[in-house]
TORDOKE-341471 format. One record per residue (C-alpha): z, x, y; residue in one letter; chain; residue number from 1. Coordinates in steps of 0.02 Angstrom, whole numbers. Last residue first. Example, Ala and Ser with C-alpha at 12.3 -4.5 7.8 and 13.67 -1.06 7.14 Angstrom:
// residues 2
<r <357,684,-53>,S,A,2>
<r <390,615,-225>,A,A,1>
//
This chain:
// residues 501
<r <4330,3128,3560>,X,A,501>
<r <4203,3059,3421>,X,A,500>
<r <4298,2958,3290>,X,A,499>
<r <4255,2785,3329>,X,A,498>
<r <4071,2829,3362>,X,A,497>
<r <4044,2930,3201>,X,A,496>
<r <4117,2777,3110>,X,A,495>
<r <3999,2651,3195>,X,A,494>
<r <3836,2787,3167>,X,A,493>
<r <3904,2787,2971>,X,A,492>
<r <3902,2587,2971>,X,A,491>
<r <3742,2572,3045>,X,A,490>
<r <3656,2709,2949>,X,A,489>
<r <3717,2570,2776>,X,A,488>
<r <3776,2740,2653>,X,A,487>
<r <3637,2752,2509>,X,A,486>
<r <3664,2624,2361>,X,A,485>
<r <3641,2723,2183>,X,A,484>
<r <3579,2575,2083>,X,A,483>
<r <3449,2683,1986>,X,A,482>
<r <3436,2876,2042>,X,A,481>
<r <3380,2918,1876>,X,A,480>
<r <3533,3071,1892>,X,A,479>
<r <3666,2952,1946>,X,A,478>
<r <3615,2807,1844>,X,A,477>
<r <3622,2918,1661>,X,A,476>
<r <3812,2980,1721>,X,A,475>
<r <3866,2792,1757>,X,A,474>
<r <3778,2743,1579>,X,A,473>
<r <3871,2904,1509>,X,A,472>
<r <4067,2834,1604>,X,A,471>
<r <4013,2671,1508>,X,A,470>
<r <3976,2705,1333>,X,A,469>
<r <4152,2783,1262>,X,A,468>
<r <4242,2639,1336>,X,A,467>
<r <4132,2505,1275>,X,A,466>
<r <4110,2590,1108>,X,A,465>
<r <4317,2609,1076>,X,A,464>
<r <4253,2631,897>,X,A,463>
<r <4277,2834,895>,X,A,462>
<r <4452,2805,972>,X,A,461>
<r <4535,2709,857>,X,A,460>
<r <4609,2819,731>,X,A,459>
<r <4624,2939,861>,X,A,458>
<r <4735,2822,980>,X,A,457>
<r <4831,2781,827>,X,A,456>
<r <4842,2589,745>,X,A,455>
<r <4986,2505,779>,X,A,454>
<r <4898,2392,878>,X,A,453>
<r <5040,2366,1029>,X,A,452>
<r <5127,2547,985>,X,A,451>
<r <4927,2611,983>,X,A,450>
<r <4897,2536,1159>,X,A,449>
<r <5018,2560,1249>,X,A,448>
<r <5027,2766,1204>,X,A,447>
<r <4820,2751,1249>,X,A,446>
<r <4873,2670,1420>,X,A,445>
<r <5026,2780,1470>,X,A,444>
<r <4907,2915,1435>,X,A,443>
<r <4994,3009,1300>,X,A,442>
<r <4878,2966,1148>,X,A,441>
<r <4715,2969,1288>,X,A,440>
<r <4578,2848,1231>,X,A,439>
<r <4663,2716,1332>,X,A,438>
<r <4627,2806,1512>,X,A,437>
<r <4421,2799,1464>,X,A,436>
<r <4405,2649,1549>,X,A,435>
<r <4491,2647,1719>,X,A,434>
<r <4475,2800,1773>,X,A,433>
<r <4279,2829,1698>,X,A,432>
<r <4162,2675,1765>,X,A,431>
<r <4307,2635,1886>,X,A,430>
<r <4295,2776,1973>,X,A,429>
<r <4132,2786,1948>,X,A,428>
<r <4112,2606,2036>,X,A,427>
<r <4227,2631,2193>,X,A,426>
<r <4121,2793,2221>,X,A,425>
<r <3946,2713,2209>,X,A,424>
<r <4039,2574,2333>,X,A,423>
<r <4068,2692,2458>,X,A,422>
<r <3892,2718,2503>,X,A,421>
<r <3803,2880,2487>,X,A,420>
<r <3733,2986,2610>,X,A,419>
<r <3791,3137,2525>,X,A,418>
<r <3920,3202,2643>,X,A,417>
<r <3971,3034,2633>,X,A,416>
<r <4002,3049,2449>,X,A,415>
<r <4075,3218,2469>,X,A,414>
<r <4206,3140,2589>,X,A,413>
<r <4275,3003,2463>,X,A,412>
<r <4278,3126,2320>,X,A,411>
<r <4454,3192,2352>,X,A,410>
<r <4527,3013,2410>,X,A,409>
<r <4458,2915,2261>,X,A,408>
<r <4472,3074,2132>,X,A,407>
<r <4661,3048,2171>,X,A,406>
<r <4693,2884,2174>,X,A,405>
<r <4568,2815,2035>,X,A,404>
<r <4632,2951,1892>,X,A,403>
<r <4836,2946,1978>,X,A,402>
<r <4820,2725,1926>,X,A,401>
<r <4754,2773,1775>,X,A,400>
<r <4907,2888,1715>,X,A,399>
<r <4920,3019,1604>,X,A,398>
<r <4905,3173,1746>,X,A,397>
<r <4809,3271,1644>,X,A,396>
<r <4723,3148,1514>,X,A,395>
<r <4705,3023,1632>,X,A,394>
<r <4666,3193,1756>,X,A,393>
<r <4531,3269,1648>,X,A,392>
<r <4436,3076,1644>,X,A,391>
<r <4424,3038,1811>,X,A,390>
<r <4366,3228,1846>,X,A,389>
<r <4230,3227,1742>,X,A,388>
<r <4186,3051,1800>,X,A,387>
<r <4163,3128,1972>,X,A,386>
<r <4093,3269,1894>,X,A,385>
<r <3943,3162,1826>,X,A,384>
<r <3929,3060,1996>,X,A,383>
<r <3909,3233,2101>,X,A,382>
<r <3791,3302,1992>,X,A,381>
<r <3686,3126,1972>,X,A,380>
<r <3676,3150,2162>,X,A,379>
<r <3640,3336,2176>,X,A,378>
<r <3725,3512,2181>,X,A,377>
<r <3885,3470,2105>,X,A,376>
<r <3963,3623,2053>,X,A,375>
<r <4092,3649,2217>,X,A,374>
<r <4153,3479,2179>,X,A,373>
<r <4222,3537,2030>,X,A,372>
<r <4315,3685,2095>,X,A,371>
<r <4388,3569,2244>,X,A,370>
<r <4437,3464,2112>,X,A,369>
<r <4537,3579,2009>,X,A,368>
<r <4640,3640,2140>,X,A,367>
<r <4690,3472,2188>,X,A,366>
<r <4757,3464,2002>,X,A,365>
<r <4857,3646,2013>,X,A,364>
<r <4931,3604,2184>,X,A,363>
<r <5109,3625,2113>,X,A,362>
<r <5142,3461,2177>,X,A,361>
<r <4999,3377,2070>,X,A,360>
<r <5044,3472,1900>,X,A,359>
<r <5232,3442,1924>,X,A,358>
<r <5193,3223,1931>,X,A,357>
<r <5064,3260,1781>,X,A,356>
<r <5182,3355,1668>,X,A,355>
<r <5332,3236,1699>,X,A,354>
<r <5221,3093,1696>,X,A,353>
<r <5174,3160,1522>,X,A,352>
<r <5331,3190,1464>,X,A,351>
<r <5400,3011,1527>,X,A,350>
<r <5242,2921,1416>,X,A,349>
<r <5287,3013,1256>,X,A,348>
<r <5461,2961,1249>,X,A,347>
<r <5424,2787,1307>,X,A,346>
<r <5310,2792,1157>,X,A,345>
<r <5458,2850,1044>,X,A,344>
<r <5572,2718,1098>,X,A,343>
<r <5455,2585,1082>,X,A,342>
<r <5495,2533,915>,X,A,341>
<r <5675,2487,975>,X,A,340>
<r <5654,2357,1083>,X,A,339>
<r <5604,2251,918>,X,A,338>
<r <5434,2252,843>,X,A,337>
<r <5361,2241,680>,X,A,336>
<r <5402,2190,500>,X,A,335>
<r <5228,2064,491>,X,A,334>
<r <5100,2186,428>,X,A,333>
<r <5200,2288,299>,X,A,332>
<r <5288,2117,216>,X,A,331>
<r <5119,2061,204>,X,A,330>
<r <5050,2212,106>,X,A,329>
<r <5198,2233,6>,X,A,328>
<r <5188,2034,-56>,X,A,327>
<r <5363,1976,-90>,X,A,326>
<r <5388,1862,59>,X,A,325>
<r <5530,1992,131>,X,A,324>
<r <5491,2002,318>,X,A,323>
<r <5591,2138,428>,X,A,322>
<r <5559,2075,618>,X,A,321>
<r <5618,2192,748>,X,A,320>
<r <5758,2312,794>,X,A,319>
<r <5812,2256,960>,X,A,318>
<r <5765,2069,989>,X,A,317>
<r <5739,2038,800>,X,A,316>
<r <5918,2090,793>,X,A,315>
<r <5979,1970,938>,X,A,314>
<r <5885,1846,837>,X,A,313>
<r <5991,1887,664>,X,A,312>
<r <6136,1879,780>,X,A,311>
<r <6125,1719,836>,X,A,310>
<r <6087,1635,683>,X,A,309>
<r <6250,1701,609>,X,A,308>
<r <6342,1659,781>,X,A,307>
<r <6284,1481,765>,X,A,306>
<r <6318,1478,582>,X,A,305>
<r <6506,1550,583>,X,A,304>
<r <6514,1738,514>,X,A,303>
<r <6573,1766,337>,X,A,302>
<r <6396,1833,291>,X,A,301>
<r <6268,1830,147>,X,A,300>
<r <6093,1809,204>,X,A,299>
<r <6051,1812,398>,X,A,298>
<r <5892,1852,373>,X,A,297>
<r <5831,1717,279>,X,A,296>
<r <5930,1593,389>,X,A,295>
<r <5807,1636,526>,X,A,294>
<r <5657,1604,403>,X,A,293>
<r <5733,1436,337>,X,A,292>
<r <5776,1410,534>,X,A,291>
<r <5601,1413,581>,X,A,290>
<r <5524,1248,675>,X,A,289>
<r <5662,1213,802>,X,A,288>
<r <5755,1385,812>,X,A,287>
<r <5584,1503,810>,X,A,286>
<r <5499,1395,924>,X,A,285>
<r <5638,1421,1027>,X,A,284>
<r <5641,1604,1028>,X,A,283>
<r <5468,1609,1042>,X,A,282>
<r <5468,1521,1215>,X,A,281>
<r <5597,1646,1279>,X,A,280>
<r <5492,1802,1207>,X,A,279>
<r <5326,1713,1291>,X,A,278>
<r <5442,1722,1443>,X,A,277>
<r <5476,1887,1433>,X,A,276>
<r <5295,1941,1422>,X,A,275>
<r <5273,1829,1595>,X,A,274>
<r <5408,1901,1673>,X,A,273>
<r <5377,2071,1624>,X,A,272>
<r <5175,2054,1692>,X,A,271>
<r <5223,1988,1852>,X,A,270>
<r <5171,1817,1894>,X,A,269>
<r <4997,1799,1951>,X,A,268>
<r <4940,1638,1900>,X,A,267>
<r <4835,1680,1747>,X,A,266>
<r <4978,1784,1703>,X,A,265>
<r <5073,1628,1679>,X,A,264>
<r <4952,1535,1602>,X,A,263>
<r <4901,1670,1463>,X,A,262>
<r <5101,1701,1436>,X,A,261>
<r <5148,1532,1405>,X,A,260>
<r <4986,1498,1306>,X,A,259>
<r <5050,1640,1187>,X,A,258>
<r <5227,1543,1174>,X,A,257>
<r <5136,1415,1137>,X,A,256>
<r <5052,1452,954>,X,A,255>
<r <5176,1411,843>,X,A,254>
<r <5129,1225,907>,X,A,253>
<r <4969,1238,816>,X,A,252>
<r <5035,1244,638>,X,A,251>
<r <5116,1356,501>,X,A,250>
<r <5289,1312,459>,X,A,249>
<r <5332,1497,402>,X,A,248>
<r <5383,1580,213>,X,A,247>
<r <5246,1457,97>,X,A,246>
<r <5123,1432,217>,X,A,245>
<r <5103,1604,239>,X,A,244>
<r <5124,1648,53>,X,A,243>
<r <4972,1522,32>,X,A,242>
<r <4867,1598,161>,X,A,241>
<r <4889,1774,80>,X,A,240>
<r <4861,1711,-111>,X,A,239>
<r <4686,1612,-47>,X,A,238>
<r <4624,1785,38>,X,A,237>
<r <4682,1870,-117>,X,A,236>
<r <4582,1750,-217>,X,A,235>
<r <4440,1783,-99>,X,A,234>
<r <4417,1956,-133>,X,A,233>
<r <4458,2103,-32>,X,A,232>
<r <4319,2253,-6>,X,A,231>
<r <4251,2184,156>,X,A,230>
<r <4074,2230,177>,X,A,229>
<r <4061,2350,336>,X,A,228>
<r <3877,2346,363>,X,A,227>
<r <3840,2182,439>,X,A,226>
<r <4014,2203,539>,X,A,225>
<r <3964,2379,608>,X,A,224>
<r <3787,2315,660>,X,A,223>
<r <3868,2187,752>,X,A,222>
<r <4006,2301,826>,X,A,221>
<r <3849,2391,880>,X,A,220>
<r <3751,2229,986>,X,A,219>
<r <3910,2200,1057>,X,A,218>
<r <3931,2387,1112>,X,A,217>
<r <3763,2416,1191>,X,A,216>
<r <3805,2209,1287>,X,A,215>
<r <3965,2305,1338>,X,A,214>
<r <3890,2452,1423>,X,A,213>
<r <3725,2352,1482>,X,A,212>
<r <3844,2248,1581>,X,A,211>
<r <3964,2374,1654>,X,A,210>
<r <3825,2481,1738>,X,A,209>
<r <3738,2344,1847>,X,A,208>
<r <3894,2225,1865>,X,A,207>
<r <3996,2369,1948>,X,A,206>
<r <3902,2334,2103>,X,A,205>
<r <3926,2157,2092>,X,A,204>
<r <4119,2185,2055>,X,A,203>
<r <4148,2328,2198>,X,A,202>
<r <4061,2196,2340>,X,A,201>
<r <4168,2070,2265>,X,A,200>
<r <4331,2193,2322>,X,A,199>
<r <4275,2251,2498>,X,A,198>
<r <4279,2445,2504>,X,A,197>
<r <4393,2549,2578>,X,A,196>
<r <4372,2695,2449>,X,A,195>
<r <4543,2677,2401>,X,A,194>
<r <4554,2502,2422>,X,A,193>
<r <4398,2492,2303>,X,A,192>
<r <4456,2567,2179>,X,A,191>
<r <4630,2477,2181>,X,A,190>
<r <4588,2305,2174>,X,A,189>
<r <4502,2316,2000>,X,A,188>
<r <4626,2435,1962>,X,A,187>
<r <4757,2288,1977>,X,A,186>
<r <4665,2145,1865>,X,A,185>
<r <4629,1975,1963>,X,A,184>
<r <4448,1986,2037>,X,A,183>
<r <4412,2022,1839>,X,A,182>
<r <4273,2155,1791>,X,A,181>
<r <4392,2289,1735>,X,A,180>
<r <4496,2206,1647>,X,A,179>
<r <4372,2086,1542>,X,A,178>
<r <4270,2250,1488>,X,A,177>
<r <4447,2334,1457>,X,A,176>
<r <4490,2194,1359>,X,A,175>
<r <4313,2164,1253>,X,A,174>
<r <4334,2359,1207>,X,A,173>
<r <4515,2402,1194>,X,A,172>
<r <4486,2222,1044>,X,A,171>
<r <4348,2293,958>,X,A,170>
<r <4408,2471,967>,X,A,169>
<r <4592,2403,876>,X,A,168>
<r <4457,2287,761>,X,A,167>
<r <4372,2476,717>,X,A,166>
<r <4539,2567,695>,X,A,165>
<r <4613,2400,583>,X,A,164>
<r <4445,2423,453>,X,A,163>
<r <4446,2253,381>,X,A,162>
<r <4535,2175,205>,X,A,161>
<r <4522,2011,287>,X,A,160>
<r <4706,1988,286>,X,A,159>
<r <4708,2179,388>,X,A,158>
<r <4593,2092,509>,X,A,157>
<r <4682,1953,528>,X,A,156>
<r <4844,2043,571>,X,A,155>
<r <4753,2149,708>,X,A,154>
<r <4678,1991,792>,X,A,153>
<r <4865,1929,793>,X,A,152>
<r <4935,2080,891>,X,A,151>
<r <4768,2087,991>,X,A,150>
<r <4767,1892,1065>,X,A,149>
<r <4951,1931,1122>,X,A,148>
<r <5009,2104,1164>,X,A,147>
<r <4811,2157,1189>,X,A,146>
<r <4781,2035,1301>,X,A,145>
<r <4912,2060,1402>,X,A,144>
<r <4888,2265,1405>,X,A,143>
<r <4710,2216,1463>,X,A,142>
<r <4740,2129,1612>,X,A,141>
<r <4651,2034,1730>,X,A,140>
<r <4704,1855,1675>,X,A,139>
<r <4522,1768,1645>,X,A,138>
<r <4418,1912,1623>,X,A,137>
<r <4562,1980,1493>,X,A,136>
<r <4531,1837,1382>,X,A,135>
<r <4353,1812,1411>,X,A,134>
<r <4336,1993,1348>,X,A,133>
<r <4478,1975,1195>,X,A,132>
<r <4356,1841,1132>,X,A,131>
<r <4204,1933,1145>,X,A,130>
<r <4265,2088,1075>,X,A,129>
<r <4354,1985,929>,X,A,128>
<r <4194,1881,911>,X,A,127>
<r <4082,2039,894>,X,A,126>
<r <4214,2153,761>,X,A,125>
<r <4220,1969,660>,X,A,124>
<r <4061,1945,629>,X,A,123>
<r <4023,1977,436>,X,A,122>
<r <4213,1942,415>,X,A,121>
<r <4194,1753,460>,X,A,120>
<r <4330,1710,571>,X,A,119>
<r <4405,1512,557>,X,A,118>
<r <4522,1530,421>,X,A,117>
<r <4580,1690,420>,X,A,116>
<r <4595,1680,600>,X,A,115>
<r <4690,1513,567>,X,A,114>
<r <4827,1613,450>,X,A,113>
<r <4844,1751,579>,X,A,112>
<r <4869,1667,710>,X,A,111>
<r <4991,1558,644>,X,A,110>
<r <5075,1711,569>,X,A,109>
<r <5083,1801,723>,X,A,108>
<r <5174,1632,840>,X,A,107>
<r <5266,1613,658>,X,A,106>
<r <5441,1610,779>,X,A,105>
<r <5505,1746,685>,X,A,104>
<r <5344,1861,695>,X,A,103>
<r <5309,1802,878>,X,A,102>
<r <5520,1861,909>,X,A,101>
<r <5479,2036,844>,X,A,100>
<r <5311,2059,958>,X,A,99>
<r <5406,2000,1111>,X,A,98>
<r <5558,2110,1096>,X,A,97>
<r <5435,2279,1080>,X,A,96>
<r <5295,2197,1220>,X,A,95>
<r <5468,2177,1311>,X,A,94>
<r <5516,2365,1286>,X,A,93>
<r <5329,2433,1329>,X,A,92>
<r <5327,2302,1493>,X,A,91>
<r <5471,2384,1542>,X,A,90>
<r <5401,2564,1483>,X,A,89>
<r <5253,2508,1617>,X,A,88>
<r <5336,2462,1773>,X,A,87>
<r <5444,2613,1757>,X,A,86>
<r <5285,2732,1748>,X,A,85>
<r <5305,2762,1942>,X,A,84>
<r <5467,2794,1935>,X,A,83>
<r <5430,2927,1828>,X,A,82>
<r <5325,3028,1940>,X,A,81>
<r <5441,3003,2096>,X,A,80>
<r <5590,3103,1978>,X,A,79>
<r <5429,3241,1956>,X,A,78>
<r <5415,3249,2140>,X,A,77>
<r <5611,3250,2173>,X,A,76>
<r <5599,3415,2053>,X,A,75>
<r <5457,3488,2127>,X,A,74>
<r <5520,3469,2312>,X,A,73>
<r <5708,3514,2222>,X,A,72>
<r <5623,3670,2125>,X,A,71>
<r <5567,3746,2307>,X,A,70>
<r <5367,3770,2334>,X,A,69>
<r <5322,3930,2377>,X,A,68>
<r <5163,3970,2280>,X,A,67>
<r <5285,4049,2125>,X,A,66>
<r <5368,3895,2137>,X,A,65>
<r <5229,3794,2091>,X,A,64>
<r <5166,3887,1963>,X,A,63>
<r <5335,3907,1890>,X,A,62>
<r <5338,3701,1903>,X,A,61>
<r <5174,3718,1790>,X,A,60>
<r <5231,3814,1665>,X,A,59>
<r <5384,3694,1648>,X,A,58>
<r <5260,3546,1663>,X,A,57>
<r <5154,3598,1519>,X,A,56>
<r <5308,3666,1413>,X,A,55>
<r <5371,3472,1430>,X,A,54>
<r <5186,3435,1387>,X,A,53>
<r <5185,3516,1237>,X,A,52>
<r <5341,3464,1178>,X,A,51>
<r <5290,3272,1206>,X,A,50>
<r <5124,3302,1102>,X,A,49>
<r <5244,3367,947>,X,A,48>
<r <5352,3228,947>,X,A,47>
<r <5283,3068,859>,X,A,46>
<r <5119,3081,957>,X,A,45>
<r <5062,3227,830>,X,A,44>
<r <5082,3112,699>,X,A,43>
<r <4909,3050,655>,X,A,42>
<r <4866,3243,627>,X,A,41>
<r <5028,3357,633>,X,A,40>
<r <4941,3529,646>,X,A,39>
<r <4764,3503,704>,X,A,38>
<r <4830,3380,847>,X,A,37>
<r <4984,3479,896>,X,A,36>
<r <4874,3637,897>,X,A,35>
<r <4732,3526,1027>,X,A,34>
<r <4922,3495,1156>,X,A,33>
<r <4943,3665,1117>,X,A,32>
<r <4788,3725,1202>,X,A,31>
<r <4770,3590,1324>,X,A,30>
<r <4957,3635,1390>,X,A,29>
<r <4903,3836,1402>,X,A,28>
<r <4714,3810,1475>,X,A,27>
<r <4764,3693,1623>,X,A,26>
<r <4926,3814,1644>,X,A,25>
<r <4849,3958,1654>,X,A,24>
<r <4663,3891,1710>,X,A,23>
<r <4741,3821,1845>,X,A,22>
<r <4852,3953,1901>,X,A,21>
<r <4713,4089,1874>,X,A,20>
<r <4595,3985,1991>,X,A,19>
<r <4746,3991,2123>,X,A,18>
<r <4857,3869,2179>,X,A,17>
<r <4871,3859,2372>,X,A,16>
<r <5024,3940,2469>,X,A,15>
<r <5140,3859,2522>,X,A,14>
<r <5260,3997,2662>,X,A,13>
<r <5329,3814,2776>,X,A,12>
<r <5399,3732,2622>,X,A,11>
<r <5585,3818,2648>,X,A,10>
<r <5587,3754,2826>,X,A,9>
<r <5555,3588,2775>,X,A,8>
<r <5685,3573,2669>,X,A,7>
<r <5769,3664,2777>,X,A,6>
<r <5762,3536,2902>,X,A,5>
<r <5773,3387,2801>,X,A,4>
<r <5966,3463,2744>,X,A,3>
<r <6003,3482,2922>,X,A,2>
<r <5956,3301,2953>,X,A,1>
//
C-alpha cells in the first residue's frame, strides 16, 4: 500500500507535454526512422527501423520524466505496451510453423499448381482481390487470409512470372476490404464500441465510403492486369507444374488443412488455435501423402526411421521448409517458414510498442491531438484530421487497435460539438485506423504482413489501392458534405438530460 502511495505521490507535480516535446521527439524518431529508409532501402526493417525507435522511446521516456513522470510509471507502461502485442507475435510464430509444415504437407504446392491452372494472368490482380475479399468477409480477419489464401496466391503469382508487390496489394486490398466490413472481424467491433455505437449501424454507414473504395481499386487491378503482360512463357509454366507433380502428391486433399483454419475461424475460435490447427492438420497430411518429401530431408543418418522423420518435422517446425527440386526459382519460393523467420519481425514489432506505449505516457501523442483538433475549422476539417491522426499514430504508436482507441475517445467530443452523429466517427476511424495500419513496416500489421508475403511493406505499398483510396474518399465526403449524418436532437436532448445536475 505504501509503495501505491508514493507512487502516487511522486505523479502528483505532471505536467503536460509541450509543443517542443512533441515536435522533439515526433521530429527526431521520424527523422531517422526516413535515414533508415534512404540508407538501407528494402532492409531498413532488418535492424535499422528497430534502432530508431528504441532511440524514439528513450527520447521520449526523458520527455516524460522531465514532465514528472517516474521511470517505473513509464517503465510498467511500456511492459503494458508489449503485452498488448503478445497476441500478435503468437500468431507471428505459428503463421512461421504453419507456413513450413503447408510446404511439407504440399498444402502451398497444391495451391500453387491449381492456381496455375485455373488463373488466367490477364486477371489475376481482380480475382485475387476478389477472392481474398469474400475470404476475409466470411472469417473477419485479414491476417487469416493472408496466412492461407495469400501464401499460395503469392506462389502463383511468382509461377506466372507476375509482379509479387502488386499480387501482395491485391491480396492487403480484397482482405482489408473483407476485414473491415465483416460483423465478425475485431476492429469492426471496436469502432463502434468506442464511439458507443451499435455495430450494423457502423457497417451500413461504412457501406457508402467502403464500396466505391474497393469497386476504384477493382476496376485498377484490372487495368494493371491488361497492362502487365507476363514475361514467362508457357514452357516454363509446363516445366513448373511438372516439377510439382514430380517432388509432392499434388491433389485436393493437400488442401485441408486450409479448410481447417477457414472453418474454425469462421466459428470464432481464437486466431492461434485455429493457425495451429491448420499446422496439426498439415502435419498429417504431410505423413500420409508425403513421406518421399519427408524422407528427402532426412537424407543420410544413423537415427531410427520414426525419430528420423520426426526430426526433419520438428525442423520444418523451427527453421522451415528447404526444398531441393533442382529449379532455383522453385526451390526460392517454397524454402519458407519455420518459428524462426519471425524472429526479426517480432523484433521490429516490440520496438515499436516500446516507442508507442512511452510516447502515450509521456503525454507526447495526446499532445498531438489537441494540436490537431485545434486546426479543424469545419466538417470535412474535422474528418480530414481525424484520419490524419489515425494514420500518425499506426505509424506512431504501431498498433491499430491504439489508432481506433485513441482518436475514438479524443475525437468523440469534437464530433458532438459539431452536431455530428457518432457513427461519422466510428466510420473514419475505420476509414483510416483500420486500413492504412498495413502500409506501416513496423506497424504490427505492415511487419505481418511482409513476413506472411515476403514481399516488403514498400515494395507493396504503392498497389495497396484499397487502402491508399479509402481514408481520401472519407476526406472527399467530409468536405461535399455527402453521408455526413448530423447527431439524432432526440438523442443529444436525452444525454443533456441524464447529465444535468
Amino acid at each position: 500500500m505504501s509503495e501505491q502511495n508514493t507512487a502516487a505521490a511522486s505523479q502528483s507535480d505532471v505536467r503536460e507535454a509541450s509543443s517542443l516535446d512533441v515536435i522533439l521527439t515526433i521530429g527526431l524518431t521520424i527523422t531517422l526512422l526516413a535515414g533508415s529508409v534512404i540508407i538501407f532501402g528494402a532492409d531498413s526493417s532488418s535492424g535499422a527501423n528497430q534502432i530508431a525507435l528504441v532511440i524514439g522511446a528513450v527520447t521520449a521516456t526523458i520527455v516524460g520524466i522531465k514532465n514528472g513522470y517516474s521511470y517505473k510509471v513509464i517503465e510498467q507502461n511500456i511492459v503494458d505496451g508489449i503485452a498488448t502485442a503478445l497476441p500478435a507475435i503468437l500468431i507471428l510464430f505459428s503463421v512461421g510453423s504453419l507456413i513450413g509444415v503447408w510446404m511439407l504437407s504440399g498444402t502451398v504446392p497444391t495451391m500453387i499448381y491449381y492456381g496455375l491452372l485455373l488463373l488466367d494472368p490477364s486477371f489475376f490482380y481482380p480475382a485475387t482481390c476478389l477472392l481474398c475479399a469474400i475470404t476475409a468477409l466470411s472469417i473477419g480477419s485479414s491476417w487469416t487470409v493472408a496466412g492461407t489464401l495469400g501464401i499460395g496466391l503469392i506462389g502463383v503469382a511468382a509461377g506466372m512470372d507476375l509482379s509479387l508487390p502488386i499480387t501482395a496489394g491485391a491480396i492487403i486490398s480484397g482482405a482489408y476490404f473483407g476485414d473491415k466490413m465483416s460483423p465478425l472481424s475485431d476492429t469492426t467491433n471496436l469502432a463502434p464500441a468506442v464511439t458507443g455505437i451499435d455495430l450494423f449501424t457502423h457497417i451500413r454507414h461504412m457501406v457508402w465510403t467502403t464500396a466505391p473504395s474497393f469497386t476504384l481499386a477493382l476496376l485498377i487491378f484490372v487495368l494493371v492486369g491488361v497492362f502487365d503482360t507476363p514475361t514467362g512463357n508457357p514452357a516454363a509454366l509446363d516445366t513448373t507444374l511438372t516439377t510439382l507433380r514430380s517432388e509432392f502428391v499434388i491433389n485436393p486433399v493437400m488442401l485441408l488443412p486450409v479448410a481447417v483454419v477457414v472453418f474454425m475461424a469462421t466459428r470464432k475460435f481464437p486466431a492461434v488455435a485455429s493457425i495451429l490447427a491448420g499446422v496439426l492438420a498439415g502435419v498429417l497430411i504431410a505423413l500420409i501423402f508425403q513421406r518421399d518429401v519427408i524422407y528427402q530431408l532426412v537424407g543420410e543418418t544413423t537415427l531410427a526411421p520414426a525419430v528420423s522423420i520426426l526430426k526433419a518435422i520438428w525442423v520444418v517446425l523451427f527453421a522451415g521448409y528447404t526444398a531441393d527440386t533442382g529449379d532455383v526459382g522453385l526451390d526460392s519460393l517454397l524454402s519458407r517458414g519455420g518459428m524462426s523467420s519471425m524472429l526479426n519481425t517480432v523484433w521490429l514489432i516490440l520496438s515499436a510498442m516500446c516507442f508507442g506505449a512511452a510516447m502515450e505516457k509521456a503525454g507526447v501523442l495526446e499532445k498531438l491531438v489537441k494540436v490537431l483538433v485545434g486546426f479543424s475549422h469545419s466538417v470535412g476539417g474535422l474528418i480530414a484530421t481525424t484520419v490524419a491522426t489515425c494514420f500518425g499514430v499506426n505509424t506512431l504508436a504501431a498498433d491499430q487497435y491504439i489508432a481506433i482507441v485513441l482518436p475514438g475517445r479524443m475525437y468523440r467530443e469534437a464530433y458532438r460539438e459539431r452536431g455530428l452523429h457518432e457513427m461519422n466517427l466510428s466510420r473514419t476511424l475505420e476509414d483510416a485506423g483500420t486500413i492504412t495500419s498495413p502500409l506501416v513496416p513496423w506497424n504490427t500489421c505492415g511487419a505481418y504482413m511482409a513476413a506472411t508475403l515476403g514481399v516488403p511493406t514498400l515494395a507493396y505499398l504503392p498497389f495497396c489501392f484499397f487502402n491508399l483510396i479509402n481514408p481520401f474518399i472519407a476526406i472527399l465526403y467530409g468536405y461535399l458534405n455527402i453521408k455526413v449524418t448530423p447527431a439524432d436532437p432526440a438523442e443529444s436532448k436525452a444525454e443533456a438530460v441524464a447529465i444535468a445536475p
